[in-house]
N, C-alpha and C positions, 0 to 999 in steps of 0.2 A: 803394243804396236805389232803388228803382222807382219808376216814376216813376207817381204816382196816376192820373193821366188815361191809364194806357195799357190797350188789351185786357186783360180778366182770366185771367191763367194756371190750367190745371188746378186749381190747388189752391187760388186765387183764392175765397173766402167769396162774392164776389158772381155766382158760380156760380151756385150753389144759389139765391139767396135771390131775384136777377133786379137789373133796374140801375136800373132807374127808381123814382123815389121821386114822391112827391105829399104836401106838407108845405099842412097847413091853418094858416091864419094869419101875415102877414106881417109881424108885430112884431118886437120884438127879438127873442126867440128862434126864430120859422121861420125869421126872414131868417138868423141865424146856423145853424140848421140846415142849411139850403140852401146855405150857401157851404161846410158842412165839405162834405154830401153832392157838390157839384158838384166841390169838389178830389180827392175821390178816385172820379173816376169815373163817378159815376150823373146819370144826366141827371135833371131836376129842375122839378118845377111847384109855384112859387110862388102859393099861393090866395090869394085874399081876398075881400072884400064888394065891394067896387069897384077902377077901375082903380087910382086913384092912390093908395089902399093898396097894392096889388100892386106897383106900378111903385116903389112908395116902398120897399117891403121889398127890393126887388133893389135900388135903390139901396144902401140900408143892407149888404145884400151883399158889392156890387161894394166901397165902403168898408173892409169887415172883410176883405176879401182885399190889397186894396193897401195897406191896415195892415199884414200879414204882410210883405209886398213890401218895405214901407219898414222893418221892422226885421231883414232881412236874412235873415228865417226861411223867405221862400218866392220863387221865380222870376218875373220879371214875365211869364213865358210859361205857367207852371203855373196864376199867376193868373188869365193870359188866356184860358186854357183853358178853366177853372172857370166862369168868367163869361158863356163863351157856352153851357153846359149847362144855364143857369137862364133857363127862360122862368115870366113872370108871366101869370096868370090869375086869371078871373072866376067865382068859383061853382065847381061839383063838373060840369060839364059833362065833363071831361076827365080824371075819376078813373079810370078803367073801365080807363084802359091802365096802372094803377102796379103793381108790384109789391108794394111798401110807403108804407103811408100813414102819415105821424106830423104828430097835431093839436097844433097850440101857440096854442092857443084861451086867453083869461082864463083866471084861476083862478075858473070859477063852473059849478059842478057841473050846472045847469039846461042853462045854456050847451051843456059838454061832452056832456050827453045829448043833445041837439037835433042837436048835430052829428054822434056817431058814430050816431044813426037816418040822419040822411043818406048818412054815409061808406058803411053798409053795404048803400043800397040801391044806391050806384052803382057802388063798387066790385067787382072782379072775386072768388068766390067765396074763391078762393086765394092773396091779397092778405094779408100781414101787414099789422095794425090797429094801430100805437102811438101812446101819450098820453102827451105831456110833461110831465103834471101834476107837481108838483112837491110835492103834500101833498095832493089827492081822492084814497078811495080808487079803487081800479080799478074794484073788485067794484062798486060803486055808480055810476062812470061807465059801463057798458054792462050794469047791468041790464034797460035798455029793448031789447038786442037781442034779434036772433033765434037770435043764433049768438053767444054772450057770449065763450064759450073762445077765441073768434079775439084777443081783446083783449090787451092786454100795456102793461106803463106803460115806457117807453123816457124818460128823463129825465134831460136832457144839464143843462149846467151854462152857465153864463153867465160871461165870451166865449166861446160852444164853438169856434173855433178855438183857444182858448189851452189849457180845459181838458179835463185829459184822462180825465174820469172820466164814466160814462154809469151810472145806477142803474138796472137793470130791478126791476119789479115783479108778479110775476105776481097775477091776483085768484082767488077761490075757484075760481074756471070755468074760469080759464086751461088751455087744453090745455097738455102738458109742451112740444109738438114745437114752440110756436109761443113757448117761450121759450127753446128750443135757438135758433131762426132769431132771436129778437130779441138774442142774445149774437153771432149770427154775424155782425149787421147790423153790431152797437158793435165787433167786430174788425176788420173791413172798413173802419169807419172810424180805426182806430188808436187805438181807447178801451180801457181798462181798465172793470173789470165789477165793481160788487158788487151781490149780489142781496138784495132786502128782504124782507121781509109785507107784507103788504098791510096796512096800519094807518096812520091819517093822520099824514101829515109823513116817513114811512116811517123811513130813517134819516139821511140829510144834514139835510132840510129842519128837521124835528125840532131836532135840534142847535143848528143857523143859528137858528134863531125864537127860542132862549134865551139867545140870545149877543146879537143885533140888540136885544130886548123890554130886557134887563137892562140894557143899555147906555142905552136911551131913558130905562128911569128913574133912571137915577143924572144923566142933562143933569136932566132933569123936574123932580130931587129939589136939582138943585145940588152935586151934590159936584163935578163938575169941566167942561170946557167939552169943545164937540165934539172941538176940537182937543186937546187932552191927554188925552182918552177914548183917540182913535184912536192917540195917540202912546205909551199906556202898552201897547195891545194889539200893535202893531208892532214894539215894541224888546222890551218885559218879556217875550213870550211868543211873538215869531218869524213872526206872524200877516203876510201879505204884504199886508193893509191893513185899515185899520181898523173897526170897524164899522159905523161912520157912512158911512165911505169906499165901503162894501161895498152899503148899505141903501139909499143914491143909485144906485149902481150898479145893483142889481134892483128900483128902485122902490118909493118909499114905501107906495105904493100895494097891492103885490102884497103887501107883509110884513103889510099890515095884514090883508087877505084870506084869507094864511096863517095869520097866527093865530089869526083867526075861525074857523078848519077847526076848526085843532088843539086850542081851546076847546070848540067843538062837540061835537069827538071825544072828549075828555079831563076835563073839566071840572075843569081842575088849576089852581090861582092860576100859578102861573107862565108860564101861556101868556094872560093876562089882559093886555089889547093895552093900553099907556102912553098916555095922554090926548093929550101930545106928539103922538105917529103918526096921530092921529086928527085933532089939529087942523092938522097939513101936510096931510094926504090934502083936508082940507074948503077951507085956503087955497088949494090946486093948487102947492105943493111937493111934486113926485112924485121928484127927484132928475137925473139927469143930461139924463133925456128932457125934463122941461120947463125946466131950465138952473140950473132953483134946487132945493137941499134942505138936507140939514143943511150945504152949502158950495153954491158957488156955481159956475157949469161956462159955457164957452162956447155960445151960443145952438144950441141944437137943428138940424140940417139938415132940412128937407120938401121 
């Protein structure tokens, strides 16, 4: 195996596509964007609103790489490597030199439009544009641009160090060439690829949002407790954690967001968000990130 952090060989993906990356937003999921990107190669700018977000998302980073380290899946020099290819930043000052930009902005479609009007005035004309969204459509996150087809939804999965699955998305405008380069991007990283429509919740999130909603209301409704929910999805059906397990894990917060989309989108009872999710998201049980959700997690690191 080769070694990620070295020159890119002739036939090397990140050829073509260029090495630098510029990941907007440094929560969990940039910061884990940036630590795949910086392991295999591409130097890396961590954005945010301010320092000690930014500084806090490499932190969260540098974390998810020496996690690797400790369970024996990656080199504490590989790691070291990666770590020093992420530098943290303020604002889009320093987008103009990326090759590829990927927003891991909230799930709030206003949000996303504000910011890829920014990406695209700073950004370099020839720059791949991806959005992590994880259930907006595309079509509808950059119909304020000027140049929509540049867009593509690149949507990694949560720990993306661990998983190995990236969903692209192309939207109605989507040029073809620029979801050839977003499939060349998620090989470069050592992802596997399914492609969706463009249709909210696409095809992962979709799924996940009927499994997490149906789970909350059978606690809601009483038939069984968090813990034998998750313990009946684990053993009866092979699930590698449970849904509860799962929903702390991406935040209470975001499921609920997602399936305000997918309602939106759909107007189906089944994506009709459990009172439960609602009243964590209103007490500030968000799940692992603020230490408490449907279980209880060691306090947060800042």
């Amino acid at each position: 195996m080769s070694d990620p952090g070295s020159p890119p060989a002739a036939s090397d993906p990140r050829r073509s596509i260029g090495r630098r990356v510029f990941v907007v937003g440094a929560g969990i999921m940039g910061s884990g964007i940036a630590a795949e990107c910086a392991l295999h190669g591409y130097f890396v700018t961590l954005e945010d609103t301010t320092e000690a977000f930014a500084e806090r998302g490499r932190a969260n980073a540098v974390r998810a790489l020496e996690h690797q380290v400790h369970k024996g899946h990656l080199s504490a020099a590989d790691a070291a490597a990666a770590v020093a290819r992420i530098d943290p930043a303020i604002g889009m000052r320093r987008i103009s030199s990326a090759d590829i930009v990927v927003e891991a902005a909230p799930e709030n479609l206003a949000l996303k439009r504000e910011i890829f009007r920014e990406i695209e005035a700073g950004a370099a004309p020839d720059a791949l544009l991806g959005s992590n969204t994880s259930s907006l459509p595309i079509t509808s996150i950059g119909q304020d641009l000027k140049d929509p087809g540049r867009l593509v939804g690149i949507h990694f999965f949560n720990p993306v160090l661990q998983m190995a699955l990236v969903e692209i998305i192309p939207g109605l405008r989507t040029r073809p060439e620029e979801v050839v380069r977003a499939r060349e991007f998620a090989a470069a990283l050592g992802k596997a690829v399914v492609l969706s429509k463009d249709t909210p919740g696409f095809v992962t999130t979709r799924a996940l949002a009927v499994l997490v909603n149906e789970a909350a209301w059978m606690l809601y409704e009483g038939v069984a407790t968090a813990e034998d929910i998750d313990t009946a999805y684990v053993l009866g059906f092979h699930h590698p954690m449970g849904p509860f397990a799962l929903i702390d894990l991406v935040g209470i917060d975001t499921a609920v967001s997602i399936l305000d989309v997918l309602w939106e989108g759909y107007r189906d009872p089944k994506y009709r968000v459990c009172p439960l999710l609602k009243s964590m998201v209103a007490a500030g049980r968000l799940g692992r990130k603020t230490g408490e959700g449907f279980f209880r997690y060691p306090a947060p690191e800042h």
